[in-house]
C-alpha positions in Angstrom: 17.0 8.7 -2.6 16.0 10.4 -5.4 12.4 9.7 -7.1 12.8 10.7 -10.5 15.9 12.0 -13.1 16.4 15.5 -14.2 15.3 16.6 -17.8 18.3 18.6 -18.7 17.6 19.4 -21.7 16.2 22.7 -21.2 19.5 24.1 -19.8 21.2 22.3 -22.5 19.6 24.2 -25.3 20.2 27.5 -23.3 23.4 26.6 -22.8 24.1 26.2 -26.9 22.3 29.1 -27.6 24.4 31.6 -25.7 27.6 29.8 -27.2 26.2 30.2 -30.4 24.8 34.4 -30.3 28.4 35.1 -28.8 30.2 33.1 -31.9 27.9 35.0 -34.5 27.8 38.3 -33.0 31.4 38.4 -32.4 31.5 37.9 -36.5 29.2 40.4 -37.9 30.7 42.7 -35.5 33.8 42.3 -36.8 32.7 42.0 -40.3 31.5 45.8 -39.7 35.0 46.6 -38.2 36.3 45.7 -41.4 34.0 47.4 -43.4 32.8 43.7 -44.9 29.4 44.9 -43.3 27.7 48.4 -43.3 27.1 49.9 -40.3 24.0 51.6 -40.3 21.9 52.9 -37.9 19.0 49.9 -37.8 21.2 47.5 -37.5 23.3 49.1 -34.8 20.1 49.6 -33.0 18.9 46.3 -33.3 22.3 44.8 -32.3 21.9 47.4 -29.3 18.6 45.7 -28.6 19.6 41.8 -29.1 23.0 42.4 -27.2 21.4 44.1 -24.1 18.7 41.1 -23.5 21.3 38.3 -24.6 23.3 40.1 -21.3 20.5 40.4 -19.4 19.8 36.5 -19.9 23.6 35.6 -19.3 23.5 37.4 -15.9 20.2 36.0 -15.0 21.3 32.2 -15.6 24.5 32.3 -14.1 22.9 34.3 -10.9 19.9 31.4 -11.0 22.8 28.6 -10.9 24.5 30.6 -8.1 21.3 30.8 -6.0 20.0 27.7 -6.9 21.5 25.5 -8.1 25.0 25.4 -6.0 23.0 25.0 -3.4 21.1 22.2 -4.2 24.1 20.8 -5.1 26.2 21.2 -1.7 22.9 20.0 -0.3 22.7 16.8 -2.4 26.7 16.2 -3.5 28.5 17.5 -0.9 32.2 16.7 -1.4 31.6 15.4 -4.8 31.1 19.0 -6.5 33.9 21.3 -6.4 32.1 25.0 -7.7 35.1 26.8 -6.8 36.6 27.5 -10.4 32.5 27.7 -12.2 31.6 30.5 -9.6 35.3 32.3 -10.3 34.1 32.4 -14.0 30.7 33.6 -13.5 32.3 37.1 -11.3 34.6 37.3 -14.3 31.0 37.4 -16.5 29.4 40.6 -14.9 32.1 43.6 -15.9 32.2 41.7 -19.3 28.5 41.7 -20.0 28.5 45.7 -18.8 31.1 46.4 -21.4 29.4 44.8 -24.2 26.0 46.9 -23.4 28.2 50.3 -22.7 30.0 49.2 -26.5 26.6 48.1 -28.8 25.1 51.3 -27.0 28.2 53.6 -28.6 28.0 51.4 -32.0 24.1 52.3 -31.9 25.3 56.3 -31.4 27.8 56.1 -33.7 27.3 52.9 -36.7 29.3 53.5 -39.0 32.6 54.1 -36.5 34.3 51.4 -37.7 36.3 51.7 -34.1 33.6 51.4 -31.9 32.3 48.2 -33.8 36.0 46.7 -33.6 35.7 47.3 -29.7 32.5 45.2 -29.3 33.6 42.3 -31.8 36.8 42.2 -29.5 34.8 41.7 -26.2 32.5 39.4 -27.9 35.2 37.2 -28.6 36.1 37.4 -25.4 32.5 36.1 -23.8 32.5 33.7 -26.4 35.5 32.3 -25.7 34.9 32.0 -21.6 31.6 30.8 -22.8 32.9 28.2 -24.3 35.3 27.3 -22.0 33.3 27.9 -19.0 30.0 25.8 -20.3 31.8 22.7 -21.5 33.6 22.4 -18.1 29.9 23.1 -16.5 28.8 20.2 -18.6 31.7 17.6 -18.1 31.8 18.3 -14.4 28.1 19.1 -13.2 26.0 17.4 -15.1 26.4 13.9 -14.4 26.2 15.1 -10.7 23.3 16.5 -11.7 21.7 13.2 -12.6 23.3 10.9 -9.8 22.4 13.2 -6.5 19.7 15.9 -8.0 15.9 14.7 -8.1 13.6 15.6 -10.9 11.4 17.6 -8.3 14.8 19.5 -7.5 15.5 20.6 -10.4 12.3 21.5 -12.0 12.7 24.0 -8.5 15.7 25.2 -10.5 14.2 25.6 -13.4 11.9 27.5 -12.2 14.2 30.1 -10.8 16.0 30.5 -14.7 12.6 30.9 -16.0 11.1 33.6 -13.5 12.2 36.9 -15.1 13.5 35.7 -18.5 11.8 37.8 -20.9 10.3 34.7 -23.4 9.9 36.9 -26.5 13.2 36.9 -26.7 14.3 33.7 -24.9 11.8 31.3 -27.0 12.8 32.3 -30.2 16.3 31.6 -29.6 15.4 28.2 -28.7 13.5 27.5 -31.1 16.6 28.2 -33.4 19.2 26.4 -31.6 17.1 23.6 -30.5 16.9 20.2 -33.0 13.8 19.3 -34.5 13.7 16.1 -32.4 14.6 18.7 -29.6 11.6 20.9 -30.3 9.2 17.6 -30.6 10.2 16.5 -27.4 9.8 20.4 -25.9 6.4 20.4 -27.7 5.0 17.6 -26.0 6.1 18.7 -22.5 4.5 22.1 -22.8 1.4 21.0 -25.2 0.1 23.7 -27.2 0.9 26.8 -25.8 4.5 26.7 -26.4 3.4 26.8 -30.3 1.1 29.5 -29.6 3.6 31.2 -27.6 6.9 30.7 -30.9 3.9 31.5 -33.3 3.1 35.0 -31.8 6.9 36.3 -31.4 8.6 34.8 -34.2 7.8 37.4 -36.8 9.0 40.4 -35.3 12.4 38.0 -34.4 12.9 37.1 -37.3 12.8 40.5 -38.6 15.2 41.8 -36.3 17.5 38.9 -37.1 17.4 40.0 -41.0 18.0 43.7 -40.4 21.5 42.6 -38.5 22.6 39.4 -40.4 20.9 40.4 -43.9 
């Protein structure tokens, strides 16, 4: 028997903030396809830079759940968790993620190819769109198994395993933007101070990235 409840909320944000970089970089990608956007070369290179560690992150969870996670899981659930069809998707992740970096790394050569940019917004629509469909069955399926068989002790284990090697100048920022204020309260007074410290001594140079690409 389990002694205490997983806190999901952690994966939930992380979750909602991969949904939401695919959704916005698939538009201003397009919007530079169409020429509704300039192209130029700082914000190719900083959608060169955001695209490769929003990739890197992507592989790095979905290879933590597959480590990690499932098995805890078959440990715990057993019969009750089928992770047939959420592993499928996660193969069907990898060649994805590698075209995106091989595309935002030609935009970045070339910005104002209208072409190149129209390639990237195309496979960016297509990891959002498995994102989307691949998270909300994650979610519906494995989370309340999550919090019937998993222990709070297991999954901190887990969480563990997403954390270790996640570059957090990138990662925190992003929560902080996709996390609610209640959200960010509550993640506040889990980590105590240093989280603040932490958001306070990346956020500028984020930030600043995020307005060379979105304007």
């Amino acid at each position: 028997m389990k002694h205490s409840e997983p806190n999901l909320l952690g994966i939930t944000i992380n979750h909602r903030s991969m949904r939401g970089d695919a959704r916005r970089f698939a538009d201003v990608t397009r919007a530079m396809a169409e020429g509704r956007t300039a192209g130029t070369p700082q914000r190719a290179r900083e959608i060169q830079w955001y695209l490769s560690n929003l990739c890197t992150g992507i592989h790095h969870h979905h290879q933590a759940e597959d480590d990690v996670l499932w098995p805890v899981l078959r440990e715990t659930a057993g019969a009750e968790v089928d992770l047939g069809e959420l592993t499928d998707d996660h193969r069907q992740l990898d060649p994805l993620l590698d075209r995106i970096r091989a595309e935002s790394a030609a935009l970045a050569a070339a910005p104002a190819d209208r072409a190149a940019a129209g390639r990237l917004a195309d496979s960016l629509a297509t990891l959002r769109d498995l994102l989307d469909e691949h998270i909300e069955d994650e979610e519906r399926t494995l989370f309340p198994v999550i919090m019937r068989y998993v222990s709070g002790e297991q999954w901190q284990r887990v969480e563990k395993a997403v954390r270790k090697g996640s570059k957090m100048g990138f990662e925190l920022p992003r929560i902080e933007r996709y996390a609610t204020p209640q959200e960010l309260e509550t993640l506040y007074r889990e980590a105590g101070p240093v989280l603040r410290l932490l958001l306070a001594s990346v956020r500028g140079g984020f930030q600043r990235r995020e307005r060379v690409i979105f304007g």
